[in-house]
C-alpha positions in Angstrom: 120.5 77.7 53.9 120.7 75.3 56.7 121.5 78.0 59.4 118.1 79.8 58.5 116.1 76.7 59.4 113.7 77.2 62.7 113.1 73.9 64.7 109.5 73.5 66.2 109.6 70.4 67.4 112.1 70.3 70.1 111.9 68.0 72.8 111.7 69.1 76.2 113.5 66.2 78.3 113.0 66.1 81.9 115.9 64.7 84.0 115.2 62.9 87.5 116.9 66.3 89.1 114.5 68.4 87.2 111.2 66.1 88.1 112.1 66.1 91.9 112.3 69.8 92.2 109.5 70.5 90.8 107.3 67.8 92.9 109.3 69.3 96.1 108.3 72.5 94.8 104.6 72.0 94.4 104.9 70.1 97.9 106.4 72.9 99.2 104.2 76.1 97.8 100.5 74.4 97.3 100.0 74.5 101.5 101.2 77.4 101.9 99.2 79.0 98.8 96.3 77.4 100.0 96.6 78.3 103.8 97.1 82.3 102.4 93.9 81.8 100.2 91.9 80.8 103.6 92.9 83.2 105.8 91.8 85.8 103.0 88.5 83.8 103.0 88.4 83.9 106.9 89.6 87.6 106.6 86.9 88.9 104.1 84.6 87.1 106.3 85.4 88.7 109.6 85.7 92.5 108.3 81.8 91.3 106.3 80.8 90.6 109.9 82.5 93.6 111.7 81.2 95.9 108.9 77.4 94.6 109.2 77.7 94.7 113.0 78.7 98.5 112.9 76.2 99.8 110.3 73.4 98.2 112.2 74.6 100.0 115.4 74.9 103.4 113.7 71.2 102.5 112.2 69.6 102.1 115.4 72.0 105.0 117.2 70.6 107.3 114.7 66.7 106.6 115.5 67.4 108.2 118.8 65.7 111.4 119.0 68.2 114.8 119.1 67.6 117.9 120.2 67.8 121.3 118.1 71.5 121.8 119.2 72.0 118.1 118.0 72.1 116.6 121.3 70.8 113.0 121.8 68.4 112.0 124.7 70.1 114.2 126.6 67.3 116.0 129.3 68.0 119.7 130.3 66.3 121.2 133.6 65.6 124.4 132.9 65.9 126.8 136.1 63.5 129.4 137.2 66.1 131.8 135.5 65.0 130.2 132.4 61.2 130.2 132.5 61.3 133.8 133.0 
C-alpha cells in the first residue's frame, strides 16, 4: 500500500546555483525582450505613418481629372489632320 501513496506537498528547494541562474537569466533576457517589444512599437508606428502617407497621395492623385482613354492631365494638340 505504501507504494500507491501520491505526495502533494513536495518542496521545491532552491539552491544558491539554481537562484543565481535564474536572476542572471532575467538580467540577461528582460532587455533584450523589452528592446524587441519597442522596435515592434516603433515598427507598427512607422509602416501606420508610411501607410497613411500613401493613401492620402493616391486620394488626391485620383481627383485629377482623366481623359476617355484614361490619361491624366495630359493635353493633346490636335492637328489640322484631325479637325477635318
Amino acid at each position: 500500500m505504501d507504494l500507491r501513496q501520491v505526495q502533494f506537498n513536495q518542496k521545491l528547494g532552491f539552491s544558491p546555483k539554481g537562484i543565481a541562474f535564474a536572476i542572471f537569466g532575467m538580467v540577461l533576457l528582460l532587455p533584450i525582450l523589452l528592446l524587441l517589444l519597442v522596435a515592434g512599437l516603433v515598427a507598427i508606428v512607422a509602416y501606420a505613418i508610411l501607410f497613411m502617407v500613401s493613401f492620402v497621395g493616391a486620394k488626391i492623385s485620383g481627383l485629377s481629372k482623366t481623359d476617355s482613354e484614361g490619361r491624366r492631365n495630359v493635353k493633346i494638340r490636335k492637328t489640322d489632320s484631325d479637325r477635318q
